[in-house]
C-alpha positions in Angstrom: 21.7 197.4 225.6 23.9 195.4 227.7 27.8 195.4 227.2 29.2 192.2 224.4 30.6 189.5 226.5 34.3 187.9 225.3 32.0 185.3 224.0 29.4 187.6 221.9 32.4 188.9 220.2 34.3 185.7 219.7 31.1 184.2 217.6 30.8 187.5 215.6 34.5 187.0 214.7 34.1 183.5 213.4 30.3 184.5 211.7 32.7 187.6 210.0 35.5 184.6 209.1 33.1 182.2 207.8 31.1 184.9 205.6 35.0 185.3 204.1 35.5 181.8 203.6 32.2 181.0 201.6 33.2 184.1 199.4 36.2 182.9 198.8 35.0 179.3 197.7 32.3 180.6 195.5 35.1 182.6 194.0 37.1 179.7 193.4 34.0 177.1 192.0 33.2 180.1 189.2 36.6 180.1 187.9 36.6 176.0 188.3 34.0 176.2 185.9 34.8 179.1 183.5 38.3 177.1 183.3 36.8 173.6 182.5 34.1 175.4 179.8 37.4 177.0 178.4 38.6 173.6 178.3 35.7 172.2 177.2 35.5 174.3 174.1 39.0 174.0 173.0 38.1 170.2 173.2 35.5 170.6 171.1 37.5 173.3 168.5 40.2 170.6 168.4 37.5 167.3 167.5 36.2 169.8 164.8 39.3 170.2 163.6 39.9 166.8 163.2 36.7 166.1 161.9 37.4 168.6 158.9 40.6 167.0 158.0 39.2 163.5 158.2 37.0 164.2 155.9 39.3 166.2 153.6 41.4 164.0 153.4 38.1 161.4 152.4 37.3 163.9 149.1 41.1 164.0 148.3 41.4 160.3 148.5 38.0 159.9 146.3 39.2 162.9 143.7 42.6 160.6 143.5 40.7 157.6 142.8 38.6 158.9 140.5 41.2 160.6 138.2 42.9 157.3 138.4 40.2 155.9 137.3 38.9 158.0 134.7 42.8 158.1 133.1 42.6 154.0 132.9 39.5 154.4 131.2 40.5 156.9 129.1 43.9 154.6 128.3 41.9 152.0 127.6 39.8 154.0 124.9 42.8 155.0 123.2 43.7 151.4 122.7 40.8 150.3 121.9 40.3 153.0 119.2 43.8 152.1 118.0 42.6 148.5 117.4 39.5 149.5 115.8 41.3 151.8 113.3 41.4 149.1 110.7 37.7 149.2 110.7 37.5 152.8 110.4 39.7 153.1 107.9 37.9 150.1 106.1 34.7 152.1 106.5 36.0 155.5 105.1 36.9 153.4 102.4 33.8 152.2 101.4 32.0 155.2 102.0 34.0 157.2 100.1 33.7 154.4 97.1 29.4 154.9 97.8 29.6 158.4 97.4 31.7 158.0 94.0 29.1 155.4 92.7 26.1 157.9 93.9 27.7 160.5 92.4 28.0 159.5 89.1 25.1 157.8 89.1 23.6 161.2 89.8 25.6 162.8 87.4 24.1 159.8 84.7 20.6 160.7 85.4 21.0 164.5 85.2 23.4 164.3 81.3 20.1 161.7 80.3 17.2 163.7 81.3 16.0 166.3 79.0 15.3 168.9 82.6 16.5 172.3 81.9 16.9 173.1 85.6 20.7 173.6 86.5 22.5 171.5 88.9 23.1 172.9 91.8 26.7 171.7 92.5 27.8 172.9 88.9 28.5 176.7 90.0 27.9 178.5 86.3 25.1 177.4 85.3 23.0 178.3 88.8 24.8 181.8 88.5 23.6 181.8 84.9 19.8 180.7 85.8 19.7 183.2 88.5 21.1 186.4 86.0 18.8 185.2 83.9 15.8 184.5 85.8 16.5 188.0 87.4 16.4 190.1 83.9 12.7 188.8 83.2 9.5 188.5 84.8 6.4 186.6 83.7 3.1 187.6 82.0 0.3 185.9 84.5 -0.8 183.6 87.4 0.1 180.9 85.3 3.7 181.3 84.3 4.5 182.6 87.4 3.4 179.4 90.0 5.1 177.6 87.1 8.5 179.5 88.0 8.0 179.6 91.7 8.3 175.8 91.3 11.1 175.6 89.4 13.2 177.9 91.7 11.9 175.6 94.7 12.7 172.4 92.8 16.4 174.0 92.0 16.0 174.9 96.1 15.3 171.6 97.3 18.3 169.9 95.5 20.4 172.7 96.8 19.3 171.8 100.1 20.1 168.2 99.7 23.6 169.4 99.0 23.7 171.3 101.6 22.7 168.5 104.4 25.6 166.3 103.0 28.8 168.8 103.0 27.0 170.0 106.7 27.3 165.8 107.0 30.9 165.8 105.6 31.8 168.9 108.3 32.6 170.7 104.8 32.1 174.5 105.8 32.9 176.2 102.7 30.3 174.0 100.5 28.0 174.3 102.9 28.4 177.9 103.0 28.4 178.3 99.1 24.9 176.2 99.0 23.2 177.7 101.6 23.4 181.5 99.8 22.0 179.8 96.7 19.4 179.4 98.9 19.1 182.4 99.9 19.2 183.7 96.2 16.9 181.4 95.2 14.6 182.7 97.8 15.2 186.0 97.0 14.3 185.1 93.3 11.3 183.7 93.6 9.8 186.5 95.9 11.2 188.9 93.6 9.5 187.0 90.4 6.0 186.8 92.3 6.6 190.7 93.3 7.0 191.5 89.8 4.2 189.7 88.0 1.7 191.2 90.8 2.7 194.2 90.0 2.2 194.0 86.4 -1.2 192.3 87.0 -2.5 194.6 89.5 -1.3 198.1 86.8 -3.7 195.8 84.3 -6.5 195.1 86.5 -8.9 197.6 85.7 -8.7 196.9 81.7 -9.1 193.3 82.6 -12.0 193.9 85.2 -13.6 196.4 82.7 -13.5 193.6 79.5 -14.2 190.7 81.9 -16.0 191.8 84.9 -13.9 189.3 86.8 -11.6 190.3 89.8 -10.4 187.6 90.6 -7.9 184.9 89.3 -6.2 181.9 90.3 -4.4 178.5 89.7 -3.1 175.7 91.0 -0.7 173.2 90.6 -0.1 169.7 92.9 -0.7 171.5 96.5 0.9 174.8 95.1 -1.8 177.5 95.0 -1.5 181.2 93.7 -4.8 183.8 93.4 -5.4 187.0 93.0 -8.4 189.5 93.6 -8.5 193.4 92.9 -11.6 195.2 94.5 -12.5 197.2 91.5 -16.2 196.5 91.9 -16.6 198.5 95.5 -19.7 196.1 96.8 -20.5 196.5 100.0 -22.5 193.4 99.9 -19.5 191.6 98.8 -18.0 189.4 101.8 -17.0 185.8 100.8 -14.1 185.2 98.1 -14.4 181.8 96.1 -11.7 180.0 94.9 -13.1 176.5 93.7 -10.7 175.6 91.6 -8.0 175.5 93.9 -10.4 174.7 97.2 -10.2 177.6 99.2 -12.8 180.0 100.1 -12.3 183.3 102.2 -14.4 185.9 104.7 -13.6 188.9 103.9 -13.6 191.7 106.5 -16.2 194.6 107.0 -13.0 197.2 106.2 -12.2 195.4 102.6 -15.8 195.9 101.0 -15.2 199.2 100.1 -11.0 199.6 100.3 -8.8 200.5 97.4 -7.2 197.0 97.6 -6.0 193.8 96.3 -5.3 190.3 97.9 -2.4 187.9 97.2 -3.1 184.6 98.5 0.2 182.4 97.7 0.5 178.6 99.0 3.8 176.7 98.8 4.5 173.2 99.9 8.5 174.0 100.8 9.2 175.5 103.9 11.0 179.1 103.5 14.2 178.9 104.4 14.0 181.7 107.3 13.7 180.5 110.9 11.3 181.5 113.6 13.4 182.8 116.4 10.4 181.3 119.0 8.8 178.3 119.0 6.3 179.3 116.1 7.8 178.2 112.8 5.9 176.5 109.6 6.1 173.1 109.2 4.9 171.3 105.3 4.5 174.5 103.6 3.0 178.2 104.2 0.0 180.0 103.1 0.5 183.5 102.8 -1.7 186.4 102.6 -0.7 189.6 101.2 -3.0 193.0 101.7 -1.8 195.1 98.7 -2.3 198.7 97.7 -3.9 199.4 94.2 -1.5 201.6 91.9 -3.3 204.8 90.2 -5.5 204.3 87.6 -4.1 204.9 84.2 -5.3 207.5 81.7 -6.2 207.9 78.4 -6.1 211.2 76.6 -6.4 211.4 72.6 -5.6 207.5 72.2 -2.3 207.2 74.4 -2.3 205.8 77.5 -0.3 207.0 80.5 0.5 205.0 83.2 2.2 206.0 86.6 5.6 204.4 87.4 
């Protein structure tokens, strides 16, 4: 290799110097640009910044306005309720003057009718039915639809009492009427209870001297029937009820069970409430399955029966 002129290594010195120079600029563009995309973002930080308050401030400024606007509102109700208060006053007046008039035309009707039902409002005399109504129990079918609609007559004009202190925002009425409801309830279940009961410990002797099983009546929509399966037929399927229009299939299971049927239809609605969106509406027909009590049993002309 032949020995570097003075001009080989002068243009190896400026190629070195050069190199040093670009290295240097490149070095200077990246942090040109790293220091305008700093700039850049607090820029951008700063419009966001202002963005938020602008619009802060917008919801603040519509808030304001609508408070103002809802307490002018609001002012202006009061007045205008004040001006009205003439009429309300007016109005309480004459309702209150109605509900005298009803009143005693209610109480009119109820010292001229010969009814023996008590009233529900007068406090004595429904305690007095109930104790009453509750030492006793009745004979047959019969008597006993007969009560049921009594207590349910008595329960519907409690009810009517009831809706009008509930109107009036009267509480303690409304409290008092609705457990006469519930005691009225209570009572005629109880009655019914009872007079199955002594029906179904009589059965036999009646299906033995009649050779029916069945009874029923009917009053208005009202319908109460009875059937005890003392005959055992395993042919036996349908149950007829003509004289209060309803007919029944009886199951495989019932032809030969130790059983009786209640079949009970009142045109009230109980006074319980569904807790879903199944209720009654105009009245339920209930069906009761019912166990048969022992047979009683004769020895040397007395009877014993089992409590």
């Amino acid at each position: 290799m032949p020995p570097k002129t003075a001009k080989d290594k002068q243009l190896q010195s400026n190629q070195k110097s050069n190199k040093k120079e670009l290295k240097a600029l490149k070095k200077k563009e990246k942090e040109r640009k790293k220091e305008e995309a700093r700039k850049a973002a607090e820029e951008k930080a700063r419009q966001e910044e202002v963005e938020r308050q602008r619009l802060a401030e917008e919801v603040r400024l519509e808030w304001a306005a609508e408070q103002a606007r809802l307490k002018a509102e609001h002012d202006r109700i009061v007045e205008e309720r004040k001006s009205l208060q003439p009429i309300f006053t007016s109005r309480a007046t004459i309702l209150a003057n109605l509900q005298t008039e009803e009143l005693g035309i209610v109480d009119w009707e109820r010292f001229v009718e010969t009814s023996a039902l008590p009233f529900a409002g007068d406090e004595p005399s429904m305690n007095g039915f109930i104790s009453m109504m509750q030492s006793s129990f009745d004979m047959d079918l019969n008597t006993a639809l007969e009560s049921a609609i009594r207590i349910y007559t008595i329960f519907s004009n409690t009810e009517e009492l009831a809706l009008m202190e509930d109107q009036k925002k009267n509480n303690e009425e409304l409290s008092k009427y609705r457990h006469y409801m519930e005691r009225l309830e209570d009572l005629a279940c109880t009655r019914l209870d009872n007079t199955t009961a002594h029906l179904l410990e009589r059965s036999h002797e009646y299906w033995k001297q009649t050779g029916e099983s069945t009874q029923c009546v009917g009053k208005d929509d009202w319908k109460l029937a009875l059937w005890v399966n003392h005959g055992k037929n395993p042919r036996f399927r349908t149950l007829e009820f003509p004289s209060i229009s309803t007919f029944l299939t009886l199951p495989k299971q019932f032809a030969l069970a130790n059983l009786a049927l209640r079949l009970y239809h009142q045109i009230k609605d109980p006074l319980y409430r569904s807790t879903n969106s199944y209720m009654s509406l105009g009245g339920v027909f209930r069906i009761d399955i019912l166990a048969l009590p022992s047979l009683p049993k004769v020895v040397k002309g007395w009877t014993f029966e089992h409590g």
